[in-house]
N, C-alpha and C positions, 0 to 999 in steps of 0.2 A: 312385345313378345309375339313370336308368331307361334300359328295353330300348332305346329309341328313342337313348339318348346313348351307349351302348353300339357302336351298330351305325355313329353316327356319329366313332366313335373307328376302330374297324374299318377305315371307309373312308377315314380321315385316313392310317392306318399303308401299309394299298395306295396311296392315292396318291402318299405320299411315294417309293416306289419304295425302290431299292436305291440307295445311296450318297447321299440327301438327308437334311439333317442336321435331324434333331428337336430343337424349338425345348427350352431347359432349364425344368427345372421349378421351378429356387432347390433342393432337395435334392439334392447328391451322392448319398444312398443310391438315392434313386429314378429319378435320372438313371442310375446304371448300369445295375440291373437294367432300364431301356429298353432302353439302349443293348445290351446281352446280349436281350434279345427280339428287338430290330430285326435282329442279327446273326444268327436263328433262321430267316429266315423264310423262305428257299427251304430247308430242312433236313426229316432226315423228322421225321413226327408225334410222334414218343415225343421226339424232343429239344426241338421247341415246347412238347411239353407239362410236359417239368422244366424249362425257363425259366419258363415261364409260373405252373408251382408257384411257384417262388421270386420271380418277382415279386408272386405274391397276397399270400406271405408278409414281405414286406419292406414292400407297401402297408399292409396289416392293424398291423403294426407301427410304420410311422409313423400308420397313425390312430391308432391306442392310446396313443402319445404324446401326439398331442395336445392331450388332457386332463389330461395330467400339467407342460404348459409353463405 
């Protein structure tokens, strides 16, 4: 993903605001730990950022599978 799709992810999550529902991604694993980020996001910084740890490692995780399907 580059910087540029990054930033445009960014601004999908602010947009969405508070209580607008993110679209599913077909993965329950990765559908929640969304849904547990998106529920971070007025919270302080240290708790964005152990969401945010665990969503890296939950993505990293389903990439890694993905070679193994």
């Amino acid at each position: 993903m580059t910087s540029s799709e990054v930033a445009g992810e960014a601004e999908g999550v602010s947009a969405r605001g508070s209580g607008a529902e993110r679209e599913p991604t077909g993965d329950p694993a990765v559908d929640e730990v969304l849904r547990q980020l998106d529920a971070v996001t007025h919270e302080p910084l240290d708790a964005q950022i152990e969401v945010a740890e665990q969503v890296h490692r939950v993505l990293q995780g389903r990439l890694a599978d993905l070679g193994r399907e």
